[in-house]
DSSP file (Angstrom, degrees, kcal/mol; ACC not computed):
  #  RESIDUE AA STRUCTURE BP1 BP2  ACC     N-H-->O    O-->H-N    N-H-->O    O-->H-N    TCO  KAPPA ALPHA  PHI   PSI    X-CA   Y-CA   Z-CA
    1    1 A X              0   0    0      0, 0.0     2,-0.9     0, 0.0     0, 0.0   0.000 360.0 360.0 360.0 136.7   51.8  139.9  126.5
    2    2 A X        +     0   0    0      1,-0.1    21,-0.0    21,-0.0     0, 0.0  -0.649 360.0 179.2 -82.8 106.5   49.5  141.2  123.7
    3    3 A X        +     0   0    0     -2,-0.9    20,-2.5    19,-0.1    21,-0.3   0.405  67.2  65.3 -89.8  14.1   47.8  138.1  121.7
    4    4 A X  E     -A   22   0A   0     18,-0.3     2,-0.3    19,-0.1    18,-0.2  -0.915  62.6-159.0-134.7 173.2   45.8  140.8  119.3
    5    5 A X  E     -A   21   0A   0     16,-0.6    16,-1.7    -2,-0.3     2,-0.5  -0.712  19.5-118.7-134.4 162.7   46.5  143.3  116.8
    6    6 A X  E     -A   20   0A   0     -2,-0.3     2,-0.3    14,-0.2    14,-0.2  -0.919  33.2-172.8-123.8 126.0   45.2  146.0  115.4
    7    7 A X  E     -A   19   0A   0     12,-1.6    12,-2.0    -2,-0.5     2,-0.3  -0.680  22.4-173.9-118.6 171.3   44.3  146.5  111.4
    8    8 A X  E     +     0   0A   0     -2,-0.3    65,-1.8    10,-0.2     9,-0.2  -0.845  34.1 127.3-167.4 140.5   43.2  148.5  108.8
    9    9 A X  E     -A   16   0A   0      7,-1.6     7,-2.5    -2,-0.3     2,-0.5  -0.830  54.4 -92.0-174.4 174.6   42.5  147.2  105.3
   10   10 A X  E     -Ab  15  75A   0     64,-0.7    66,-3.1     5,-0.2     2,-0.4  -0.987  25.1-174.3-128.2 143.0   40.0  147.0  102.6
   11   11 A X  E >  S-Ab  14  76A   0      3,-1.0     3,-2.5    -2,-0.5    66,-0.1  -0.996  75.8 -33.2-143.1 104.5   37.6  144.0  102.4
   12   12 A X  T 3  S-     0   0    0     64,-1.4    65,-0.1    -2,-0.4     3,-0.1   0.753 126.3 -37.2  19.2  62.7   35.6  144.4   98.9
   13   13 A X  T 3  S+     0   0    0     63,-0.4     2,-0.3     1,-0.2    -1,-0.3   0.597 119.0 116.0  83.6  -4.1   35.5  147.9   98.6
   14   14 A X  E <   -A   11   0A   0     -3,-2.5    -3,-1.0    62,-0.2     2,-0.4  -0.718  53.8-138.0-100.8 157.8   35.0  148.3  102.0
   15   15 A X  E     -A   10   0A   0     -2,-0.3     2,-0.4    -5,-0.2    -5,-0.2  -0.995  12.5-170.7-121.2 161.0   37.1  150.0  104.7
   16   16 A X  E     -A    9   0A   0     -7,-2.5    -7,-1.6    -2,-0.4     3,-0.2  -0.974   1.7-166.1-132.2 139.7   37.8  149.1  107.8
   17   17 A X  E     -     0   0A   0     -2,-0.4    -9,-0.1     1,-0.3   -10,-0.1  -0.685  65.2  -6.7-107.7 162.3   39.6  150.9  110.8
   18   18 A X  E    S+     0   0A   0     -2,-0.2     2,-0.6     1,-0.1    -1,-0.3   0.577  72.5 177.5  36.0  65.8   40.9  149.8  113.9
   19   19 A X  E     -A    7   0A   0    -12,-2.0   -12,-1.6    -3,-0.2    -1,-0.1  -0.924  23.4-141.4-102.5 136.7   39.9  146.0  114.1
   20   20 A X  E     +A    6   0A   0     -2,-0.6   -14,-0.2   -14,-0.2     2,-0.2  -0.285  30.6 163.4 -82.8 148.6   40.9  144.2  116.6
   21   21 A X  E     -A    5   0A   0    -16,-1.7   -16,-0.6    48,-0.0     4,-0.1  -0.652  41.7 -91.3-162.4 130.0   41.9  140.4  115.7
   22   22 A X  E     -A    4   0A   0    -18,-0.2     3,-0.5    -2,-0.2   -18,-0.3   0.233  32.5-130.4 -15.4 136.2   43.9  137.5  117.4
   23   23 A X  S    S+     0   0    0    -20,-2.5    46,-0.3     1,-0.2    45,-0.3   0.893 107.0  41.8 -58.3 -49.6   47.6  137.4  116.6
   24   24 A X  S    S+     0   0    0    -21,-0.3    -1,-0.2    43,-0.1     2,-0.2   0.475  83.3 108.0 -87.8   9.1   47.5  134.0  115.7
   25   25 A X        -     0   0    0     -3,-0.5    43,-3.0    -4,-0.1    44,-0.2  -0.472  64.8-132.1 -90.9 139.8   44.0  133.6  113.5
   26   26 A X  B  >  -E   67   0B   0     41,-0.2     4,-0.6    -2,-0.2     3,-0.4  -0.393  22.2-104.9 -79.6-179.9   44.9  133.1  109.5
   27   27 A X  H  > S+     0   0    0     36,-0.8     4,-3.8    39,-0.6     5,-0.2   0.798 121.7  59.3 -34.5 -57.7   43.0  135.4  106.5
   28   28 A X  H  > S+     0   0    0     35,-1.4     4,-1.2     1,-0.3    -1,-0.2   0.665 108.1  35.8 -80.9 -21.1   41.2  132.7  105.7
   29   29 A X  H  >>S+     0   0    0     -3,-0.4     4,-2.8    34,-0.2     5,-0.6   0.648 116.3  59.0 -94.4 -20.2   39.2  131.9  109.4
   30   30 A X  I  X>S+     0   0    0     -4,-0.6     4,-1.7     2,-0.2     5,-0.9   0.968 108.7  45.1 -66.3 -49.1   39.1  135.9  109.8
   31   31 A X  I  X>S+     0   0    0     -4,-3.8     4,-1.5     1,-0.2     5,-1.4   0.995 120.8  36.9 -42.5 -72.1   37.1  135.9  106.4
   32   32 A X  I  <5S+     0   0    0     -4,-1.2    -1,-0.2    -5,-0.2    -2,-0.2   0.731 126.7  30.6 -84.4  -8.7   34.8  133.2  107.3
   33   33 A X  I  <5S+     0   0    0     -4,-2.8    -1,-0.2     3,-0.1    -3,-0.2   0.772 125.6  31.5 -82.0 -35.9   34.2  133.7  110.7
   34   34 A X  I  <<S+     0   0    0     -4,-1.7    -3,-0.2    -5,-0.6    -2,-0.2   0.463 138.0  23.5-101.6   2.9   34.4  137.3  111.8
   35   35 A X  I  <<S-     0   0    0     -4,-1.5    -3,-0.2    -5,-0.9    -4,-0.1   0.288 101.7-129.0-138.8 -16.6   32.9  139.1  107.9
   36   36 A X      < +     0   0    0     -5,-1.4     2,-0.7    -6,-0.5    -4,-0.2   0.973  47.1 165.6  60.7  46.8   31.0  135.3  107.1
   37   37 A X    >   +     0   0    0     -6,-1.1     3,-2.0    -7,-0.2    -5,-0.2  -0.579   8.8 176.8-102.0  44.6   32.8  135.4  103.5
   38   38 A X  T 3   +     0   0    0     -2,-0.7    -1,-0.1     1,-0.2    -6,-0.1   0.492  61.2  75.3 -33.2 -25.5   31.9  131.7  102.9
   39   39 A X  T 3  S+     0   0    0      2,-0.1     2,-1.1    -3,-0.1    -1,-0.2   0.811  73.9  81.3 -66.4 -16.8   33.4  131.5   99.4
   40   40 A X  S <  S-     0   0    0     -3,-2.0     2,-0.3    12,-0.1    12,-0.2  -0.789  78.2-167.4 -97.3 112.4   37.1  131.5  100.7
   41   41 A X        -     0   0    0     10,-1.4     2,-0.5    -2,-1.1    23,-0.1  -0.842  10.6-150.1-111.3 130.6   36.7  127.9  101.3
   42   42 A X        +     0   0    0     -2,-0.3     2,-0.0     1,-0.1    -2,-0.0  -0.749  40.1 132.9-106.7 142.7   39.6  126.1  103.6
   43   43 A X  S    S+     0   0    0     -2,-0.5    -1,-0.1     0, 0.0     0, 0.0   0.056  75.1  31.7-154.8 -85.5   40.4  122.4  103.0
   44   44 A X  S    S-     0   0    0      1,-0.1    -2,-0.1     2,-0.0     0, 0.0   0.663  76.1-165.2 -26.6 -52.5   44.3  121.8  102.7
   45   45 A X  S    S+     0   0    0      1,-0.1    -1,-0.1     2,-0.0    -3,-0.1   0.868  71.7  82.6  31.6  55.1   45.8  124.8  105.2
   46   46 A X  S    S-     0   0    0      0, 0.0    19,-0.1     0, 0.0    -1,-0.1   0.017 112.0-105.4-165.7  44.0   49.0  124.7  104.2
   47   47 A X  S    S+     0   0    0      1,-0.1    18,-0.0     2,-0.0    -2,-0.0   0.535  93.0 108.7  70.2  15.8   48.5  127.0  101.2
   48   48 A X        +     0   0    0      1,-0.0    -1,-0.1    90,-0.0     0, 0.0   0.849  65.8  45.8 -74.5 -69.3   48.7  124.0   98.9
   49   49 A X  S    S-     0   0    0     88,-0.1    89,-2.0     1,-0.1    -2,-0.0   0.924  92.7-132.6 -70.1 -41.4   45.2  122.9   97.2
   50   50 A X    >   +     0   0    0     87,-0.2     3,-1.7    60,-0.0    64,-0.2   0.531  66.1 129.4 101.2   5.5   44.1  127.0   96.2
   51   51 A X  T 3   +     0   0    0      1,-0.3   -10,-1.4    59,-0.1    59,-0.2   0.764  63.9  52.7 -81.6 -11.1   40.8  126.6   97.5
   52   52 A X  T 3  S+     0   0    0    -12,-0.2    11,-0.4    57,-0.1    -1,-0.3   0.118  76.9 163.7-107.7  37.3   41.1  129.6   99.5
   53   53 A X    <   +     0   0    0     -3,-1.7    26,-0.2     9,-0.2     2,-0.2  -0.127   3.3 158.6 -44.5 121.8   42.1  131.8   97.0
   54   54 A X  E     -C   61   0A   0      7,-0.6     7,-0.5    24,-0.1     2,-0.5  -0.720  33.6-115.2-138.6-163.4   41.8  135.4   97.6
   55   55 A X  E     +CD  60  77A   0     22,-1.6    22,-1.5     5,-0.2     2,-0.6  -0.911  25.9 174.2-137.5 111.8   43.4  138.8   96.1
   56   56 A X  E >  S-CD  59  76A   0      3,-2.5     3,-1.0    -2,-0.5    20,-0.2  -0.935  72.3 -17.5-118.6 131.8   45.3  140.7   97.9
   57   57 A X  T 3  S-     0   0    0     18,-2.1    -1,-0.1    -2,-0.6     3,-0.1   0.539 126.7 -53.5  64.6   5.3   47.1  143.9   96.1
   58   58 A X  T 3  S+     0   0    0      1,-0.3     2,-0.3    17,-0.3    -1,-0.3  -0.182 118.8 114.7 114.6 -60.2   46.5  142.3   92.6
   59   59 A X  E <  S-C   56   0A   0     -3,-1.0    -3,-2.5    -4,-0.1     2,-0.9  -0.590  72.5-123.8 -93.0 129.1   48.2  139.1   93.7
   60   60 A X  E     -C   55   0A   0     -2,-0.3    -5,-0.2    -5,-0.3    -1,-0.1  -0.570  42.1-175.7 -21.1  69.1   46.4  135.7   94.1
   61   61 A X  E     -C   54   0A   0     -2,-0.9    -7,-0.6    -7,-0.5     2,-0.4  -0.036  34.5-120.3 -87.1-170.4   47.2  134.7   97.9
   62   62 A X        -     0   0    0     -9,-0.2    -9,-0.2     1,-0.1   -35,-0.2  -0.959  27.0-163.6-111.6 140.3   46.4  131.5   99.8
   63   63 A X  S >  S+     0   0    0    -11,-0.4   -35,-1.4    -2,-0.4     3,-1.2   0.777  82.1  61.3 -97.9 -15.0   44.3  133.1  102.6
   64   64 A X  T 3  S+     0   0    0      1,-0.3    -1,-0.2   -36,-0.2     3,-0.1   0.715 108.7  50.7 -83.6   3.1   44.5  129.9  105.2
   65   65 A X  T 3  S+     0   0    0      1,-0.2    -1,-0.3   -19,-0.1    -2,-0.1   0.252  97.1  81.4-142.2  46.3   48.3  130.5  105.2
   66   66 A X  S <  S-     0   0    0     -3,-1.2   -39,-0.6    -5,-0.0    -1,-0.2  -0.671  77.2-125.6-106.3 108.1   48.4  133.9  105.8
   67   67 A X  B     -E   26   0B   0    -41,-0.2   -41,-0.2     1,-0.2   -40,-0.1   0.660  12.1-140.1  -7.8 140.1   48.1  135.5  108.8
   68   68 A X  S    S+     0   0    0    -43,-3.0     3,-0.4   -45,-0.3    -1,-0.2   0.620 105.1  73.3 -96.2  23.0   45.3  138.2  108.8
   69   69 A X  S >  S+     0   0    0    -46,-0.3     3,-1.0   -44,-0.2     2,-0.6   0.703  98.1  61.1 -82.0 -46.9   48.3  140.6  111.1
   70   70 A X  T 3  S+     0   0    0      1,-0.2    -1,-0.2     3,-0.0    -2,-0.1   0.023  86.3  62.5 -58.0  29.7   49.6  140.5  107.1
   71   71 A X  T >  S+     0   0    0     -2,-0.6     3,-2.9    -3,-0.4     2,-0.8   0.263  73.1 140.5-146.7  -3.6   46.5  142.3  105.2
   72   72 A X  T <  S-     0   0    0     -3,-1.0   -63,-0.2     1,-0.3     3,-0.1  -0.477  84.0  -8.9 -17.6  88.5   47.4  145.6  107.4
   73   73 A X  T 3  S+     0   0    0    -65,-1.8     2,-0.3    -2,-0.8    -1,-0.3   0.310 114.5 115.6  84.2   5.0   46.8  148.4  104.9
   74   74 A X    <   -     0   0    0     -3,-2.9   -64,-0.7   -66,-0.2     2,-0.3  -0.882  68.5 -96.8-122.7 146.0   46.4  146.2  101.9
   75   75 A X  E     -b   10   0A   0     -2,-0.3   -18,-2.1   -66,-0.2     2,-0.4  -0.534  32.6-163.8 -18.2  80.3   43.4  145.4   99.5
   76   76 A X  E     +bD  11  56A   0    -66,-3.1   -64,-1.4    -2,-0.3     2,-0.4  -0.691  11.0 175.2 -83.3 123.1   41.3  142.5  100.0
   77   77 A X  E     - D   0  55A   0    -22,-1.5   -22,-1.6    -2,-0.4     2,-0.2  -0.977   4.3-175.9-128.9 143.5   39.1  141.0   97.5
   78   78 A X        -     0   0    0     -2,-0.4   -24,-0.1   -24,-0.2   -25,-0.0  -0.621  52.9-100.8-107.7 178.1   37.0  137.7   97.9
   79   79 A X  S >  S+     0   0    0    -26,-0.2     3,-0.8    -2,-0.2     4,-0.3   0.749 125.5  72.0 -62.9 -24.1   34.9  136.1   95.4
   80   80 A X  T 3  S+     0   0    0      1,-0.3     3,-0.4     2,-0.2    -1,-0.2   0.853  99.9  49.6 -55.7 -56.1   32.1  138.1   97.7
   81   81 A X  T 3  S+     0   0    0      1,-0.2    -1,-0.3     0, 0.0    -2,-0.2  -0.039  85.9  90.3-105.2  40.7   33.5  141.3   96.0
   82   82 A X    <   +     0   0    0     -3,-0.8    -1,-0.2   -70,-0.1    -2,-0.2   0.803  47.1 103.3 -11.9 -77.7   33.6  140.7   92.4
   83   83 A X  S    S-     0   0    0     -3,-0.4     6,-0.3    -4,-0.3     4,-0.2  -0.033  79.2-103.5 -54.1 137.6   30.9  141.5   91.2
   84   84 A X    >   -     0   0    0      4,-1.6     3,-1.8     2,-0.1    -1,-0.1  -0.219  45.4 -99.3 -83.1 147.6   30.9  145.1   89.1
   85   85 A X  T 3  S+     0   0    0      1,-0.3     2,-0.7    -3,-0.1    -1,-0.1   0.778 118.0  61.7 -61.3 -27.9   29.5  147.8   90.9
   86   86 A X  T 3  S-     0   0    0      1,-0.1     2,-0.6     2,-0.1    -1,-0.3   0.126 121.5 -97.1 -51.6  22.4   25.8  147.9   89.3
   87   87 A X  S <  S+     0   0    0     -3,-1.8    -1,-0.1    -2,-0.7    -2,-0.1  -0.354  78.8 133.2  94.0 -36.1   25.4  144.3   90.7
   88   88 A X        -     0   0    0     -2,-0.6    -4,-1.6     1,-0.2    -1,-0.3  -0.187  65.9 -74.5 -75.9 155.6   26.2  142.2   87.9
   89   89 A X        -     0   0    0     -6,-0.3     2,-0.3     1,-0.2    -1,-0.2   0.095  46.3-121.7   7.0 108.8   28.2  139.3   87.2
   90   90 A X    >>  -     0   0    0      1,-0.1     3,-2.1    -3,-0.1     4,-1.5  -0.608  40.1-108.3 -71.4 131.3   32.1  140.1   87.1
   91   91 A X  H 3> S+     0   0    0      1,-0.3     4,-0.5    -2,-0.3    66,-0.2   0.461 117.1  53.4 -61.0  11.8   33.0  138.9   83.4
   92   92 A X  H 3> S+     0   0    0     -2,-0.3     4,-0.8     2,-0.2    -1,-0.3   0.660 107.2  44.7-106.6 -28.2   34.7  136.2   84.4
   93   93 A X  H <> S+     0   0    0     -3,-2.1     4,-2.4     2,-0.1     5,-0.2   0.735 114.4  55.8 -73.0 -13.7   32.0  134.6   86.7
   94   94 A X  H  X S+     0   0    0     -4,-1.5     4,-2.8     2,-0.2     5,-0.2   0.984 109.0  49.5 -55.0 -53.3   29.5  135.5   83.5
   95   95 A X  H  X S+     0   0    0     -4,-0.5     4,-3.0    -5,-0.3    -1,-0.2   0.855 113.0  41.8 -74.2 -24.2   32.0  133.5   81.4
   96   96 A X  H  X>S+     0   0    0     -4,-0.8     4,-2.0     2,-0.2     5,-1.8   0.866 118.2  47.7 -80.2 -19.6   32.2  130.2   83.8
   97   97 A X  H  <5S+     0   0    0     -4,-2.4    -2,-0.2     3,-0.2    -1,-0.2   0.930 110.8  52.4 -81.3 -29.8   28.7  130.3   84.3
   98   98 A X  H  <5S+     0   0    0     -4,-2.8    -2,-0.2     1,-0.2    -3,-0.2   0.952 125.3  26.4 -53.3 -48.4   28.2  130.8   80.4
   99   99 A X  H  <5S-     0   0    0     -4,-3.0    -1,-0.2    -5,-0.2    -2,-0.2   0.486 109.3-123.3-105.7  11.4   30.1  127.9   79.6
  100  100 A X  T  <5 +     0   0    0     -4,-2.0     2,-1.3     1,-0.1    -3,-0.2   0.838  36.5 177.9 173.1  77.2   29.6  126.1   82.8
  101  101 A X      < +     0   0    0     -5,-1.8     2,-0.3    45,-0.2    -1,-0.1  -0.480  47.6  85.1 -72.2  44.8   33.2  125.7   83.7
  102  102 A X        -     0   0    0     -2,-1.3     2,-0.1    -6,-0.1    44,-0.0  -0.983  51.3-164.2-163.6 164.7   32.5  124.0   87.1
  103  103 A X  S    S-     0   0    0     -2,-0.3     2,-4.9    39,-0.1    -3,-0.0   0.046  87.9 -16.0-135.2-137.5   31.9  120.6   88.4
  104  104 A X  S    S-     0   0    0      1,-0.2     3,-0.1    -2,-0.1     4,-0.0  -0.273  87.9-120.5 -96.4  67.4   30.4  120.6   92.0
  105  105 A X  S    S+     0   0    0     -2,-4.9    -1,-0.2     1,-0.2     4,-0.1   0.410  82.9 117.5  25.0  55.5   31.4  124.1   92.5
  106  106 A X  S >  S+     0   0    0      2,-0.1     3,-0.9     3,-0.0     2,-0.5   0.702  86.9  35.2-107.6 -90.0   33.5  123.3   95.4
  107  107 A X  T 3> S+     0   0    0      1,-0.3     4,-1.0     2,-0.2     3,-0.1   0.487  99.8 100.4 -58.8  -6.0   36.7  124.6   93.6
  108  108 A X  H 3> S+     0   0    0     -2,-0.5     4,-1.7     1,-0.3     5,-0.4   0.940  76.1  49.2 -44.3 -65.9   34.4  127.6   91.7
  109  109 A X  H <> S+     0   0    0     -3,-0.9     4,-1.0     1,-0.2    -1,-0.3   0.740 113.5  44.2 -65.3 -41.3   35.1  130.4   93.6
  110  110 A X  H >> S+     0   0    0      2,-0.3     3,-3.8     1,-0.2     4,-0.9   0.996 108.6  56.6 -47.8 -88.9   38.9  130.0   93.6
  111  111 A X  H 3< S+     0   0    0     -4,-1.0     4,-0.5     1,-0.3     5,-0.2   0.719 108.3  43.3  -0.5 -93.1   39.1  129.3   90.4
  112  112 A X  H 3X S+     0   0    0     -4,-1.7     4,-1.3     2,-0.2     3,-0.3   0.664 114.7  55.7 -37.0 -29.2   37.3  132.5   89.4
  113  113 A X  H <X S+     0   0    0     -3,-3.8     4,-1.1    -4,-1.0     5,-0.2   0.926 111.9  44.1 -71.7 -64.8   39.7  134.4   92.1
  114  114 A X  H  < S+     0   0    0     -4,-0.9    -2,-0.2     1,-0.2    -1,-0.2   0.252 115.0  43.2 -60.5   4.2   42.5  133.0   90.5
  115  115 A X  H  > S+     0   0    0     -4,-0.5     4,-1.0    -5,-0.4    -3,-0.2   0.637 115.3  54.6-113.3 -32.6   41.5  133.7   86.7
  116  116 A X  H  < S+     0   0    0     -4,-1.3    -2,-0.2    -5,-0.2    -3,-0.1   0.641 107.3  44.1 -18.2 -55.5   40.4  137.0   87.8
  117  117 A X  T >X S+     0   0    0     -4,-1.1     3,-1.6     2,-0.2     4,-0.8   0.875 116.2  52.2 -96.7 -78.1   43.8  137.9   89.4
  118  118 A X  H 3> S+     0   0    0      1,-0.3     4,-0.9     2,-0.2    -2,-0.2   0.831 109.1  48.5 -23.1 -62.2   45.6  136.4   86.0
  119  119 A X  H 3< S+     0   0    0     -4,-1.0    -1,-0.3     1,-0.2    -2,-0.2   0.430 108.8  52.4 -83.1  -6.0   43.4  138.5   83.6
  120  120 A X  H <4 S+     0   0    0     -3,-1.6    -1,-0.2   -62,-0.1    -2,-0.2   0.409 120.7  42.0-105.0  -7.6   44.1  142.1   85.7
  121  121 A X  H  < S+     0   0    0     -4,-0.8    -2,-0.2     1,-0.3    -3,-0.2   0.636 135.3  10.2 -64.2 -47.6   47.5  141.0   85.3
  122  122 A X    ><  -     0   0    0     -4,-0.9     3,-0.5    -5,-0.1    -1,-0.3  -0.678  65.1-168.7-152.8  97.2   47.9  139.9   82.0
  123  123 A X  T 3  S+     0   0    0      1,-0.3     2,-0.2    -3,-0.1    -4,-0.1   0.423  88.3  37.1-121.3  -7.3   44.4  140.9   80.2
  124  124 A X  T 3  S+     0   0    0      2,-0.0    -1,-0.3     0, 0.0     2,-0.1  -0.667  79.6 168.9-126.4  69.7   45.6  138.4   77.0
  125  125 A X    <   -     0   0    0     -3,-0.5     2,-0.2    -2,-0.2    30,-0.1  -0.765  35.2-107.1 -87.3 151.7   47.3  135.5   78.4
  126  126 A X     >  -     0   0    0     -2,-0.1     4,-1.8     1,-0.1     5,-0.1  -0.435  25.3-109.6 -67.0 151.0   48.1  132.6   76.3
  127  127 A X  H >> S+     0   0    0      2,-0.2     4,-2.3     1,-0.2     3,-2.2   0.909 126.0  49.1  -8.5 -80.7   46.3  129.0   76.4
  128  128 A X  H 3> S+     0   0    0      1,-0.3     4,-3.2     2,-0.2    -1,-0.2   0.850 114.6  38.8 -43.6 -47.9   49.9  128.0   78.0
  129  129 A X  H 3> S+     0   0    0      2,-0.2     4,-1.0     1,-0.2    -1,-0.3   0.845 109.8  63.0 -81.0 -12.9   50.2  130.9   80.8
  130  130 A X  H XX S+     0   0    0     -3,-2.2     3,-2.8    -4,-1.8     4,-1.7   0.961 110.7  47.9 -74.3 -78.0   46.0  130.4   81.4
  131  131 A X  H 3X S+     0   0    0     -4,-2.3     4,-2.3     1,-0.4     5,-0.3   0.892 106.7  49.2 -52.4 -48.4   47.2  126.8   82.6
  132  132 A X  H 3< S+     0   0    0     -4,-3.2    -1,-0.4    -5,-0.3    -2,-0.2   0.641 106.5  53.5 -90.9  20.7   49.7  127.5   84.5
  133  133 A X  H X< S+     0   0    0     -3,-2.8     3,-0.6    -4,-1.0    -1,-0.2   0.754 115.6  40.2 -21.8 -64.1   48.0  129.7   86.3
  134  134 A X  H >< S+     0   0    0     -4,-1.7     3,-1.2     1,-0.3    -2,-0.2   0.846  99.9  71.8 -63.2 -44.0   45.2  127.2   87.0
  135  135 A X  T 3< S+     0   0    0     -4,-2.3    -1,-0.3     1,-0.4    -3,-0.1   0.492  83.5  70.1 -67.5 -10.9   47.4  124.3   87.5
  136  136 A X  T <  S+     0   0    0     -3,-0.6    -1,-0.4    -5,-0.3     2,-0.3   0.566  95.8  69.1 -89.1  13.5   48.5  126.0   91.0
  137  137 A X  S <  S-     0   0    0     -3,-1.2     2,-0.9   -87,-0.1   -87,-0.2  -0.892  80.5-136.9-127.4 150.8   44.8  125.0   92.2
  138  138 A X        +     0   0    0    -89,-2.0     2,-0.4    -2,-0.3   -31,-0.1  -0.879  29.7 161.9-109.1  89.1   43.5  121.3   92.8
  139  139 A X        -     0   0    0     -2,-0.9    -2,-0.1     3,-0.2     5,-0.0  -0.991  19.0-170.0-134.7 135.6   40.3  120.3   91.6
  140  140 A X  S    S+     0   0    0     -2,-0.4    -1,-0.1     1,-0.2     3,-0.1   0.249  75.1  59.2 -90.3   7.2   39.4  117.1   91.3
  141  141 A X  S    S+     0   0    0      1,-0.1     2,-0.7     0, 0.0    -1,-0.2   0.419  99.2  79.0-109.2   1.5   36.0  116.9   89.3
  142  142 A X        -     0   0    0      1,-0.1     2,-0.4     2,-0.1    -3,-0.2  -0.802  57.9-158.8-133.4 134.2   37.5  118.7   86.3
  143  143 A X        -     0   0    0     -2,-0.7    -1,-0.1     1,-0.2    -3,-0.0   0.197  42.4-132.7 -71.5  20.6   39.5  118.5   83.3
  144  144 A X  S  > S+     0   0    0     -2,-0.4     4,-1.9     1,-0.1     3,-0.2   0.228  75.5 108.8  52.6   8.1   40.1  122.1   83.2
  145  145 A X  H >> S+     0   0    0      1,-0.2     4,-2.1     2,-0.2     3,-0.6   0.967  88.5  44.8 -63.6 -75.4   39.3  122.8   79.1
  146  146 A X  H 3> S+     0   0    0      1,-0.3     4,-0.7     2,-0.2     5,-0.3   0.733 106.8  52.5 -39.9 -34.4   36.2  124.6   80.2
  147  147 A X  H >> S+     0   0    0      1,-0.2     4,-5.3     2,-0.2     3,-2.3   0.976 108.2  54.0 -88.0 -38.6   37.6  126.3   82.6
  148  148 A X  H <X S+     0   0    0     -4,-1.9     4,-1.0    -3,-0.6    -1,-0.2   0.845 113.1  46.9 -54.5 -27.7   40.5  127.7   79.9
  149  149 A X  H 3X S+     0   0    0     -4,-2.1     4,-1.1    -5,-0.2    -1,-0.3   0.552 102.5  57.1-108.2  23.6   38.0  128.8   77.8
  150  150 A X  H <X S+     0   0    0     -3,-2.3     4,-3.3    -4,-0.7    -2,-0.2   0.894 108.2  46.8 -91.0 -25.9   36.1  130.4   80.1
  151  151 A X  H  X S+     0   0    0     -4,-5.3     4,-1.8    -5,-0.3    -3,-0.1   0.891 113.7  56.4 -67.5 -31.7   39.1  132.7   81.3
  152  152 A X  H  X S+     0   0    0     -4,-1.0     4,-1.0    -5,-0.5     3,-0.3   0.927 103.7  50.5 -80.6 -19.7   39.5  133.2   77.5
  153  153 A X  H  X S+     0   0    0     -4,-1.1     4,-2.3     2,-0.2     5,-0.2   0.732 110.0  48.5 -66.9 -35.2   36.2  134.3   76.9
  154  154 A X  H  < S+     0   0    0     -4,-3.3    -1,-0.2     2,-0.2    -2,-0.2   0.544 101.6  58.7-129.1  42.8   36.2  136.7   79.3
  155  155 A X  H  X S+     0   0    0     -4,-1.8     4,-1.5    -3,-0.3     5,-0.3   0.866 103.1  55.6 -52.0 -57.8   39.3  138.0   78.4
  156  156 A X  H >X S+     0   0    0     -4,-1.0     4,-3.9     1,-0.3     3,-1.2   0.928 112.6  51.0 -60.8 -61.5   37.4  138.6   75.0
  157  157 A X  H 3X S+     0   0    0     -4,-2.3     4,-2.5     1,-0.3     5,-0.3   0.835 104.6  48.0 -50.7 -39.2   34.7  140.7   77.3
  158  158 A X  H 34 S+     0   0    0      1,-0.2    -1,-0.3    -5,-0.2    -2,-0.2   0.752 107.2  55.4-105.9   5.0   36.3  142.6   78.9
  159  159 A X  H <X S+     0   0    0     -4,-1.5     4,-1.7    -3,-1.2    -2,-0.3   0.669 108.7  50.9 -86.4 -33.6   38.3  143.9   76.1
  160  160 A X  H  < S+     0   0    0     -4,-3.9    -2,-0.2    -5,-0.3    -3,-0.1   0.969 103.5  57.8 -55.1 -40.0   35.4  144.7   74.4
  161  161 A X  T  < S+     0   0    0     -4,-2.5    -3,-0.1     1,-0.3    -2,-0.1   0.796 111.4  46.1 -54.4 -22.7   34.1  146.6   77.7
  162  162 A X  T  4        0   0    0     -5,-0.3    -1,-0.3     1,-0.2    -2,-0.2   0.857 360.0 360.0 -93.0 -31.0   37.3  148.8   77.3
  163  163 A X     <        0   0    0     -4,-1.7    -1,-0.2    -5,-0.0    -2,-0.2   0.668 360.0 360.0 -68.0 360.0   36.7  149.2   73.8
């Protein structure tokens, strides 16, 4: 019996062909063990808390409760690959770090995966749909106003960027 698989995917812009990986190993230990993608932080592992928030296709997954034998042919991005291709600051980590929309930056990088994910989605969400969005993620050091206007501020940016 075969306990590995074979993928091909994109990991931030990257591709990759033929990698081998255990049948049973989630997203979220393939990320941080076998590519060292440290932001996709596991705590919960039962797809609960958000802290491993990643984007696969567009969509906002939990990576510690999906298999990485599911990311076959599909679009990865971590907090890792963000960033716009000249190096800088995607405008939605510019905007939490502008208005400092984080407490001890455990829960940052989700966050930011998940407002990210929201705003390619919906590029003017309301106050209401910005929260429940957020609300699917657990952080306990923050009252989330900052973090709602940081997603609305860089909404604002990056409809200027298009303009």
């Amino acid at each position: 019996m075969k306990n590995t698989t074979t993928l091909s995917f994109i990991l931030n812009s990257k591709e990759y062909e033929s990698i081998e990986v255990p049948t049973c190993v989630t997203l979220g230990d393939l990320l941080r063990e076998e590519f060292g993608l440290r932001g996709t932080n596991l705590s919960c592992n039962q797809g609960v808390c958000g802290s491993c928030t990643v984007i696969i296709d567009g969509n906002p997954i939990a990576a510690c409760h999906t298999f990485a034998f599911e990311i076959d042919g599909k679009n990865i991005r971590t907090i890792e690959g963000l960033e716009c291709a000249d190096g800088s600051l995607d405008p939605v980590q510019e905007s939490f770090a502008e208005l400092s929309a984080f407490q001890c930056g455990y829960c940052t990088p989700w966050m930011i995966m998940l407002s990210r994910a929201l705003l390619d989605q919906n590029p003017n969400p309301s106050e209401d749909l910005i929260k429940e969005w957020i609300s699917s993620n657990i952080c306990r050091c923050t009252g989330y106003a900052m973090i709602i206007e940081a997603v609305q501020l860089a909404a604002k940016k990056i409809k200027e960027s298009e303009a």
